[in-house]
Phi, psi and omega in degrees: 000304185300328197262340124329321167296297186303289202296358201256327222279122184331068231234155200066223170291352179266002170334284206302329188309152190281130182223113177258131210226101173261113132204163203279109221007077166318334169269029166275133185028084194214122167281201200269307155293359144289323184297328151331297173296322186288306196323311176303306186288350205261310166280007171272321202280346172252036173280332169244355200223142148312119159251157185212120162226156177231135185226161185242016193259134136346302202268009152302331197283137192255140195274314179320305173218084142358283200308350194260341164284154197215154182222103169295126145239178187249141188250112140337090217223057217120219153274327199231166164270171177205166203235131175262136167289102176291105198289127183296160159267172173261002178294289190253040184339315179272330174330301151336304200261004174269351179261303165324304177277000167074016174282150188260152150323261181004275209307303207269313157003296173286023200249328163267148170271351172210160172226094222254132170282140169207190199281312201223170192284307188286333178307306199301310170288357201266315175305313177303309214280341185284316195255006157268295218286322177303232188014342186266281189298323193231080191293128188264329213161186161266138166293007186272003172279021145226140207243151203210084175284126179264127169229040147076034182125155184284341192301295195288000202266304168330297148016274204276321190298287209316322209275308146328335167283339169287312182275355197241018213296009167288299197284167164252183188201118215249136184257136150225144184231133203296186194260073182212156169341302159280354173293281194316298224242286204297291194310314163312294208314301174305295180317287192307322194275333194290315179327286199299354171086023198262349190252000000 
């Protein structure tokens, strides 16, 4: 498929022309690390080529740009269905579509190899975008083997350790916390006791 893809694919003065490439779940019988990899040639290969796919794989949906994903339901319209376009929200974009493919937290959560807790929404982009660019320099691996959760505040973050280590016991699972009062004192504090089994 991919060496049909390469070969097909619009070059020269046919660069820029629309050239569209349907397919239909590229992850049948595929594990999770070849799918990884076609999803990766597959978004290098739509730099020149339009691809258009529908998939029921998690790691197909691209996470990079939300906006590239689209969601169909089937509508009752009559005697027959018909497929509706679902308006993604912008807080939570992937949500819809993480409820359309049925993964749970859990189900992904085990999916990573650490699972780092931080404060805040802007912490998250900054951790992610930080652990691409290493990854960018030193290929390791994929950066998706850590999850990088925002919980909203040093209070919650503890929390968020308990109720995960119980749900997640595949990660491993790692706290940052910012260097200011509540990083320091409520939140350390918190951390030490859900560890100790007291919080």
């Amino acid at each position: 498929m991919l060496r049909i893809l390469r070969n097909t694919a619009p070059r020269g003065i046919f660069r820029k022309r629309l050239f569209l490439w349907n397919i239909e779940e590229p992850e049948t019988f595929l594990h999770p690390p070849a799918q990884r990899k076609l999803a990766e040639l597959l978004h290098d290969q739509s730099k020149n080529t339009q691809i258009l796919l529908t998939t029921h794989s998690p790691i197909f949906v691209d996470r990079r740009n939300p906006k590239a994903n689209v969601l169909f339901r089937r509508e009752r319209s009559g005697e027959y269905y018909t497929p509706k376009r679902v308006k993604l929200p912008t807080d939570d974009s992937l949500r819809p579509i993480r409820v359309s493919l049925g993964t749970s937290l859990a189900d992904s959560l085990a999916l990573h190899g650490a699972v780092v807790l931080i404060e805040g929404q802007s912490d998250r982009t900054i951790f992610t975008r930080a652990l691409e660019r290493l990854y960018e320099q030193k290929p390791y691996g994929s950066p998706d083997i850590v999850a990088f959760i925002s919980c909203h505040g040093a209070s919650q973050e503890a929390t968020s350790f308990s109720i995960l280590k119980s749900w997640s016991p595949l990660s491993r699972l790692g706290v940052v916390f910012d260097y200011d009062k509540a990083g320091r004192d409520d939140g350390a504090r918190r951390l030490r006791n859900a560890v100790e089994g007291e919080d």
